[in-house]
C-alpha positions in Angstrom: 0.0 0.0 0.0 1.4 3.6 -0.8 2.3 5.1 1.7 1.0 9.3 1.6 2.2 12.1 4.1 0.9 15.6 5.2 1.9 18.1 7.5 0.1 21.5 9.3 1.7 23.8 11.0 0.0 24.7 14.3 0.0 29.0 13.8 -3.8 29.3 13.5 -7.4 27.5 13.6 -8.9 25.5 10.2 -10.5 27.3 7.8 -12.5 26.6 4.5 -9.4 26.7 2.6 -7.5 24.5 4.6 -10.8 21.8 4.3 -11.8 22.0 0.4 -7.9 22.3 -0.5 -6.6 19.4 1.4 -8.6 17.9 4.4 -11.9 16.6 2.5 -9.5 14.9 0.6 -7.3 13.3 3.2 -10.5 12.0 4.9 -11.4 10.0 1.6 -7.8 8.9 1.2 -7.9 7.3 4.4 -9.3 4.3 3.4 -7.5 3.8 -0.1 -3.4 4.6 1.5 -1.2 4.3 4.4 -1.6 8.2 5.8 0.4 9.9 8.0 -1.2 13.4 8.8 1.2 15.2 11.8 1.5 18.4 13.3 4.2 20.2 12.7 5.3 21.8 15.8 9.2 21.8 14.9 8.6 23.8 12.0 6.7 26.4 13.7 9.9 27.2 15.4 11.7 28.8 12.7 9.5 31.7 12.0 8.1 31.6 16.0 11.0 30.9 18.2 8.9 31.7 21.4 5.8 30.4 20.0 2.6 31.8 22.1 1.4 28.7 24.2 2.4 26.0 21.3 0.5 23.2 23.1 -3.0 24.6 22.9 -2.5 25.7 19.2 -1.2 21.7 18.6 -4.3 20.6 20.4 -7.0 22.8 18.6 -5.4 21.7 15.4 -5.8 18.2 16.7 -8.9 19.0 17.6 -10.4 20.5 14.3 -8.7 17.5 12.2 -10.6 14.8 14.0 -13.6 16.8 13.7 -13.2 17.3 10.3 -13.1 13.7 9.8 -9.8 12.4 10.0 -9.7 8.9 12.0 -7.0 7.9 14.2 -8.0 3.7 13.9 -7.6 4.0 10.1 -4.1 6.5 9.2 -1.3 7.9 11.9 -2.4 11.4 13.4 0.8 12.6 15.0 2.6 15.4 16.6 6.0 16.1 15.6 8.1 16.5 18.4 6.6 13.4 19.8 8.7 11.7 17.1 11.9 12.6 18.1 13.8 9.9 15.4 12.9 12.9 12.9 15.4 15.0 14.5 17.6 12.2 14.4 17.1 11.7 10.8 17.0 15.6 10.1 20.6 15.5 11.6 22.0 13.0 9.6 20.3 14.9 6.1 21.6 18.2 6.9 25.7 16.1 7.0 24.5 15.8 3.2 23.0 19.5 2.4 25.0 21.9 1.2 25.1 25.6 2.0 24.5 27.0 -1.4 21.6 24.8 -2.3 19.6 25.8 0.8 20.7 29.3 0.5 19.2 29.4 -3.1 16.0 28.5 -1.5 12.9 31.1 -2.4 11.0 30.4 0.5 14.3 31.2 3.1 15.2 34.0 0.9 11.6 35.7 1.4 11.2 35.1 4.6 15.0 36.6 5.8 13.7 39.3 4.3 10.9 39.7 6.2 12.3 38.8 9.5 15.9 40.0 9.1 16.6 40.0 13.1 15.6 36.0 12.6 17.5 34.5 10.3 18.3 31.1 12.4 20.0 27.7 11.3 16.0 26.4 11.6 14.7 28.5 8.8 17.8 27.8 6.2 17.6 24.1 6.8 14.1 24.1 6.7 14.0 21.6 3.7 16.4 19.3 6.0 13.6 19.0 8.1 10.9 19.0 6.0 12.6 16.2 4.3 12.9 14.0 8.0 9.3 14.6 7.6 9.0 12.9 4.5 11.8 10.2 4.5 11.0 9.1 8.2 8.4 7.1 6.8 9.4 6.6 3.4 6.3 8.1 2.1 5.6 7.5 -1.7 3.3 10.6 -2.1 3.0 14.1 -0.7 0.3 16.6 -1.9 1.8 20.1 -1.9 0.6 23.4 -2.6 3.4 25.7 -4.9 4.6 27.3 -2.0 6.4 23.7 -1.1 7.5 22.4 -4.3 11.1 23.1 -4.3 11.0 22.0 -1.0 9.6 18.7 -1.9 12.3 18.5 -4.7 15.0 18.9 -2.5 13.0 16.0 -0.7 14.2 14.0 -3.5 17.4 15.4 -4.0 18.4 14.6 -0.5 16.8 10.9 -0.7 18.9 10.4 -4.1 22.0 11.7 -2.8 21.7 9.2 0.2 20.8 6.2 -2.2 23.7 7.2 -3.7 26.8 8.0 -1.6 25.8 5.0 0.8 24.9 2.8 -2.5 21.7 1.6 -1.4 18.8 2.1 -2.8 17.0 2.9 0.4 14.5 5.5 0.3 11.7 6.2 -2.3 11.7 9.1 -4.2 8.5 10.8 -3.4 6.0 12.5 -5.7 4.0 15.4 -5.4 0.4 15.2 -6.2 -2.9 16.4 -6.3 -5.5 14.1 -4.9 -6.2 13.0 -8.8 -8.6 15.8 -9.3 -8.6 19.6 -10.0 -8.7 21.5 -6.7 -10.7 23.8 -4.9 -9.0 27.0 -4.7 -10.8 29.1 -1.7 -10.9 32.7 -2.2 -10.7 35.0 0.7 -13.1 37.8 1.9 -10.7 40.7 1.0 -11.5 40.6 -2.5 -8.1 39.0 -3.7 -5.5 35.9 -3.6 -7.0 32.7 -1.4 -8.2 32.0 1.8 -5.5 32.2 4.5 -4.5 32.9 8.0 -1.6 35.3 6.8 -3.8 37.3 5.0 -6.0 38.5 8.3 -8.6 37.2 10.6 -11.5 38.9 8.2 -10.1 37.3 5.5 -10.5 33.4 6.4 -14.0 31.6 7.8 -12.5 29.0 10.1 -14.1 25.6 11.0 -14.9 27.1 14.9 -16.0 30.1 14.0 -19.7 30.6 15.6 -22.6 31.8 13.2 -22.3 35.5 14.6 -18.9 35.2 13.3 -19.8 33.8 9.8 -22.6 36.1 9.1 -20.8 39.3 9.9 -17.6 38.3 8.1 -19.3 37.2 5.1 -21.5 40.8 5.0 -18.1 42.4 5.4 -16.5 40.9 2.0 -15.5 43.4 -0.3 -18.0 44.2 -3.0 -18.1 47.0 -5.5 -21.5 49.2 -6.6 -22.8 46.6 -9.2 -23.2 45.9 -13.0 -23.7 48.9 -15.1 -23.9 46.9 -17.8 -25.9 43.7 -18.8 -23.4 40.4 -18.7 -20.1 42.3 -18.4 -17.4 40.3 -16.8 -16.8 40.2 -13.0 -14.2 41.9 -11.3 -11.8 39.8 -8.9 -13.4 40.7 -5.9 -16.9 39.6 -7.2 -15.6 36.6 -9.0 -14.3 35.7 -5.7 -17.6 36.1 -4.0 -18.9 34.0 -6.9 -16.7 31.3 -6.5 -17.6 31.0 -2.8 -21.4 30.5 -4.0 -20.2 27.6 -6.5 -18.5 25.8 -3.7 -21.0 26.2 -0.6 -24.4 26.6 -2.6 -26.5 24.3 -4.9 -26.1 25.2 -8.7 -29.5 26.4 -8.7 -28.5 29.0 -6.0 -25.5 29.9 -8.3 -27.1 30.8 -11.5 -30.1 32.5 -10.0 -27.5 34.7 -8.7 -25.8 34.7 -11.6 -28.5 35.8 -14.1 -29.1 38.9 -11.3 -25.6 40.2 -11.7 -25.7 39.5 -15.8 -29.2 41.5 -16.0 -27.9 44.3 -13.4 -30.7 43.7 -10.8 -28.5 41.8 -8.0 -28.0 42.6 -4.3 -25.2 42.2 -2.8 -26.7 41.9 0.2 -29.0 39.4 -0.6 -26.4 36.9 -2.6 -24.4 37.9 1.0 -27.1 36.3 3.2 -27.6 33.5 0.8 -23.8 32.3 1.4 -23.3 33.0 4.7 -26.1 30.9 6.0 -25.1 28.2 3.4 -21.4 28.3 5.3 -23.3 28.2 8.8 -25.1 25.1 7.3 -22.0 23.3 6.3 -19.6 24.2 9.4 -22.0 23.5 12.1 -21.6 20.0 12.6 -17.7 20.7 13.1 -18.0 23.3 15.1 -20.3 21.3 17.1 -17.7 18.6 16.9 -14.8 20.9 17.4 -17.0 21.8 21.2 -17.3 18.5 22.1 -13.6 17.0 21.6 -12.0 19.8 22.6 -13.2 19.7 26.5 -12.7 15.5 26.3 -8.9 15.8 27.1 -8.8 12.0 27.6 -9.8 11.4 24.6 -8.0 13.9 22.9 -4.7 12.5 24.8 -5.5 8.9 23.9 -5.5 9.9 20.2 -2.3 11.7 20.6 -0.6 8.8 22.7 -1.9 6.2 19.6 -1.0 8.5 16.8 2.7 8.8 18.6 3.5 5.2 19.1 2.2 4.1 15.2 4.7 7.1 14.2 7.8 5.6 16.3 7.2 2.4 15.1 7.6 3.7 11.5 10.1 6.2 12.5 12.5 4.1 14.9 12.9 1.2 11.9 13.8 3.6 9.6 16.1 5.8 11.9 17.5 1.9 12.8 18.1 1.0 9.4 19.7 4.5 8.5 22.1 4.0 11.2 23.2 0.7 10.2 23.5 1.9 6.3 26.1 5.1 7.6 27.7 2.5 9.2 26.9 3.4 13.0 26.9 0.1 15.4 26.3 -1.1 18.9 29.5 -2.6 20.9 
C-alpha cells in the first residue's frame, strides 16, 4: 500500500481553505493509502522561536482534524516533536546539504527578508527538516501546494544523494500530487489571492467560527456598486464572492444569482445572506464537533498517545536502518 504524508503547522485555527484544498480529501484517502497526517510543531519554530502557548494551538489543530473527519483507527495522526527519530534523521540529512543549495532557496530568501533579526540555522535548513518529515516514513506521495515544491524536490534530492553515496537504494523518491482531481482553490473575503490565515482574521471563515462570526464576516466581504452593464465580466473581488457561491451553494442557487448580476438587478446583500447561512449550514456540525472534543482531554490524549506510538514504530525502523546503512553500530 502507498504510503501518503501531510503536515500542518499549528500557527492558527482551520479554515474553509484548509478543508476544500486538502482535508476533505485526506479524509477519503484514508481508506485507499497508508496516511500519516502530523502536526508540525518543529517547523513552527523557525518563524516563532517563542511560539505563544504551542500546546494549545497543537491541540486545537488536533482537535479540528478529528472533527473534520480524519480517523486515528484508520491513518497515523501525530505530533511532531513526539517523534523525536525525525530529529535524528534531520541530523544525519543536513551532513549531506550543502550551503548554497539551501541558500538558493525562495521560500528562506523571502522570509529573511521579512524577519531579518531572525534568520536562524532552523529557517535555512528548513528543507532538511521538511525532508525527516517525509523520509521518516518513506512516504511515496505528498500533496503540496506551490509554496512547497522546491521543497519537496530537494526531498528528492536529498533521498537520491543518500541512495547514492551510501549505494543503497534505500528511500523512495517521493512525488507530489494532487488528490487525482482539479482542486478547490478558496478565495478569501478581501477581494483578492486565497483564503489564508496570513492574509487577516476577516479574510479566512474558520471551521470554529460561531454563526455570529460567519454572518458578519461574510456581510463584510468586499464588493463594488454593481453591474452597469448587462453580462459584463466580473471583477476579482466579485468573481471571488462567486466562487464561494459555486462551492457552498447548490447550482440552482449559483445561477439565480448569476443571471441577477448578468441582467444588473442583483444585491449584494442578498447573494451575502444567501452564502453566509449556506457556510453556517455546512460548518456547524464541526463546530459542534470541534465543542465537544475539545473539553474530552482524555480522549484527545489517547488519540495523541496512539497516533505517537504508530509514528515511532515507522520512525525508529527507519532511523535503525539509516544507522546501520552510515555504518553506525552497537559494541
Amino acid at each position: 500500500m502507498e504510503i501518503v504524508l501531510s503536515g500542518i503547522r499549528p500557527t492558527g485555527n482551520l479554515h474553509l481553505g484548509n478543508y476544500f484544498g486538502a482535508v476533505r480529501n485526506f479524509v477519503k484517502m484514508q481508506d485507499e493509502a497508508n496516511c500519516f497526517f502530523f502536526i508540525a510543531d518543529y517547523h513552527s519554530l523557525t518563524t516563532h522561536p517563542k511560539p505563544d502557548d504551542l500546546h494549545a494551538r497543537v491541540k486545537q489543530v488536533l482537535v479540528e482534524y478529528l472533527a473534520a473527519g480524519l480517523d486515528p483507527e484508520k491513518s497515523t495522526l501525530y505530533v511532531q516533536s513526539d517523534l523525536q527519530e525525525t530529529a535524528e534523521l534531520y541530523l544525519f540529512l543536513n551532513m549531506n546539504a550543502y550551503m548554497g543549495e539551501l541558500e538558493r532557496v525562495t521560500t528562506f530568501k523571502e522570509k529573511a527578508r521579512k524577519q531579518p533579526d531572525n534568520v536562524n540555522a532552523g529557517l535555512l535548513t528548513y528543507p532538511s527538516l521538511m525532508a525527516a518529515d517525509i523520509l521518516i516514513h518513506k512516504a511515496h506521495k505528498v500533496p503540496v501546494g506551490k509554496d512547497q515544491e522546491q521543497h519537496l524536490e530537494m526531498t528528492r534530492t536529498f533521498a537520491r544523494r543518500f541512495n547514492r553515496m551510501y549505494q543503497e537504494d534505500y528511500f523512495p523518491i517521493p512525488q507530489a500530487f494532487n488528490f487525482g482531481e482539479e482542486l478547490v482553490k478558496v478565495p478569501g473575503l478581501d477581494g483578492s489571492g486565497k483564503m489564508g490565515k496570513s492574509e487577516g482574521e476577516g479574510n479566512a471563515i474558520f471551521l470554529s467560527d460561531d454563526p455570529k462570526t460567519i454572518r458578519k464576516k461574510v456581510m463584510r466581504a468586499v464588493t463594488d456598486s454593481g453591474p452597469t452593464e448587462p453580462n459584463q465580466s466580473k471583477p476579482e473581488a466579485i468573481e471571488n464572492l462567486f466562487t464561494m457561491l459555486r462551492i457552498m451553494s447548490t447550482p440552482d442557487a449559483y445561477n439565480f444569482f448569476d443571471e441577477q448580476y448578468n441582467n444588473c438587478t442583483i444585491r449584494y446583500g442578498d447573494l451575502k445572506k444567501h452564502l453566509a447561512e449556506e457556510i453556517v449550514h455546512f460548518t456547524d456540525p464541526i463546530r459542534n464537533r470541534i465543542l465537544e472534543l475539545g473539553n474530552n482531554e482524555q480522549y484527545i490524549s489517547k488519540v495523541a498517545r496512539l497516533g505517537a506510538e504508530k509514528a515511532r514504530e515507522s520512525g525508529r525502523k527507519t532511523v535503525n536502518e539509516v544507522r546501520e546503512i552510515i555504518g553506525f553500530k552497537s559494541f
